[in-house]
VOTORKOL-744356 format. One line per field, with one value per residue (C-alpha): z, x, y; residue number from 1. Coordinates in pm, whole numbers, plus 50000, padded with zeros to 5 digits. Last residue first. Layout:
<recs>
zz	[Z,...]
xx	[X,...]
yy	[Y,...]
n	[NUM,...]
</recs>
This chain:
<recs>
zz	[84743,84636,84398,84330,84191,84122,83978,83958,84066,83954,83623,83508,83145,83248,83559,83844,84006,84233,84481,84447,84370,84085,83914,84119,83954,83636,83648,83650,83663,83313,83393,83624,83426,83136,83401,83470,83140,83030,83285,83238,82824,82928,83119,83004,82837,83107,83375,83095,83114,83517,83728,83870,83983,83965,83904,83920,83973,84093,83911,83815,83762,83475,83498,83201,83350,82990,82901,83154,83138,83280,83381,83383,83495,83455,83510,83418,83550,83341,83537,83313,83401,83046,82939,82750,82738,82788,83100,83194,83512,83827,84065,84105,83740,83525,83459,83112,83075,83003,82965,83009,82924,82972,82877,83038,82848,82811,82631,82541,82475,82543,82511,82576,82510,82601,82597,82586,82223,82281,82236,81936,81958,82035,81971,82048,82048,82029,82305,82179,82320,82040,81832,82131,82248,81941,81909,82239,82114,81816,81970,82298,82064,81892,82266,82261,81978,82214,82331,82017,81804,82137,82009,81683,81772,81889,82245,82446,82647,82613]
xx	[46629,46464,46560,46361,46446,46265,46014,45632,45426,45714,45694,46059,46214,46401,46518,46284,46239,46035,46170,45879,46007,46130,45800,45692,45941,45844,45526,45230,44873,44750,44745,44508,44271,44367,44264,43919,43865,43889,43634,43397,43401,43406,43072,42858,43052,43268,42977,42907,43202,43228,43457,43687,43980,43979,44328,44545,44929,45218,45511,45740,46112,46257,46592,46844,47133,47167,46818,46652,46302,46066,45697,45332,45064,44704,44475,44151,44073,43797,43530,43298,42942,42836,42942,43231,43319,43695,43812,44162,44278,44365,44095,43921,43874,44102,44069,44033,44267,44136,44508,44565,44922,45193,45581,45712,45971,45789,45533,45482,45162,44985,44636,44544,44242,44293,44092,44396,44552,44814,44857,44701,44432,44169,44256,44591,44555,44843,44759,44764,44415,44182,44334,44308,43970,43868,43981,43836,43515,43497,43665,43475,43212,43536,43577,43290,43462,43782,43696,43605,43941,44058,43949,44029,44372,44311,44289,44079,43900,43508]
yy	[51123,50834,50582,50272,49966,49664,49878,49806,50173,50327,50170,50162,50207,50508,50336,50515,50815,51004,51315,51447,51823,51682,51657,51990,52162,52057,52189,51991,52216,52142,51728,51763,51952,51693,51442,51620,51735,51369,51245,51516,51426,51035,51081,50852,50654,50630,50535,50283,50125,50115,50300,50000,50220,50638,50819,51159,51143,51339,51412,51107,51163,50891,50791,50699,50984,51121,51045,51223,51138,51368,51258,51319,51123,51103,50760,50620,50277,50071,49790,49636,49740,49736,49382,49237,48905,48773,48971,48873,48736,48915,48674,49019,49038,49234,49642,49764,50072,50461,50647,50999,51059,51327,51356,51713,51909,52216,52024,51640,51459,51184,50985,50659,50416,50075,49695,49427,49370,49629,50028,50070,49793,50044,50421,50562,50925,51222,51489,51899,51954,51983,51729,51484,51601,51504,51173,51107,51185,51059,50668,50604,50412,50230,50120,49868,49652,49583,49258,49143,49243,49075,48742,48802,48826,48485,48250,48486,48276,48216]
n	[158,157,156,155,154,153,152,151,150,149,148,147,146,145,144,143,142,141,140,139,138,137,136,135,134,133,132,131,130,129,128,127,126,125,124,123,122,121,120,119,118,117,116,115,114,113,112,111,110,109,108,107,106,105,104,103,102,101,100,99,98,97,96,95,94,93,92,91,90,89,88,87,86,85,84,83,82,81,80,79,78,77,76,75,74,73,72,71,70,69,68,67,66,65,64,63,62,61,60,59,58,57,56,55,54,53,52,51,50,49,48,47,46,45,44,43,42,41,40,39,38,37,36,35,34,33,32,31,30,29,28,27,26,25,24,23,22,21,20,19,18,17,16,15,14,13,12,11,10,9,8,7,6,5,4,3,2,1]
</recs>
């Protein structure tokens, strides 16, 4: 069935709210704002983020797409999620973003993350604990402030 309606997604997305206690939690707990389902955009995603010291962080739990890079549109328990960490610095006078290093799996199942999603957001807030700025520039990373390094057009390295 393709997703044709906000209602659509609404039913895509119903198997997060399970995700939901638990990641609110560690949120609070932790000092990371949450964006439940359908916060950040009608395609299955949980994400967390903070700021401290001047360093932007997220741990974000995305729906992957099928290996013909299309959409899921059904839900079932072996769906594949990614879960990645980053952390940044954006300078806004100079509109360039410095990425740190990143942690990440690909195509972990759903119910792997159930499972295990406190282990899996220990791990990445872990990760996230041991970023100093110094190492952010000390990788030499950065794109146009609005720039995904991973997608940019442009690229600076030093």
């Amino acid at each position: 069935m393709p997703l044709e309606s906000r209602e659509d997604y609404i039913r895509l997305n119903e198997h997060l709210w399970e995700l939901d206690p638990v990641a609110k939690g560690f949120a609070e707990t932790n000092g990371y704002e949450y964006g439940p389902p359908l916060a950040n955009g009608l395609y299955p995603k949980l994400r967390l983020w903070r700021t401290r010291n001047g360093i932007s962080q997220s741990i974000n739990f995305d729906m992957e797409l099928t290996e013909q890079d299309e959409r899921f549109d059904e839900f079932f328990p072996g769906i594949p999620y990614s879960v990645f960490a980053g952390s940044w610095i954006d300078d806004e006078e100079e509109h360039v973003r410095h990425h740190g290093p990143h942690a990440g799996i690909r195509r972990t199942t759903f119910s792997a993350l159930r499972r295990s999603l406190p282990e899996f957001l220990e791990y990445f807030h872990a990760h996230n604990e041991t970023i100093s700025s110094e190492l952010i520039y000390a990788c030499g990373l950065k794109t146009p402030i609005s720039g995904n390094p991973l997608m940019a057009d442009t690229l600076y390295l030093d």
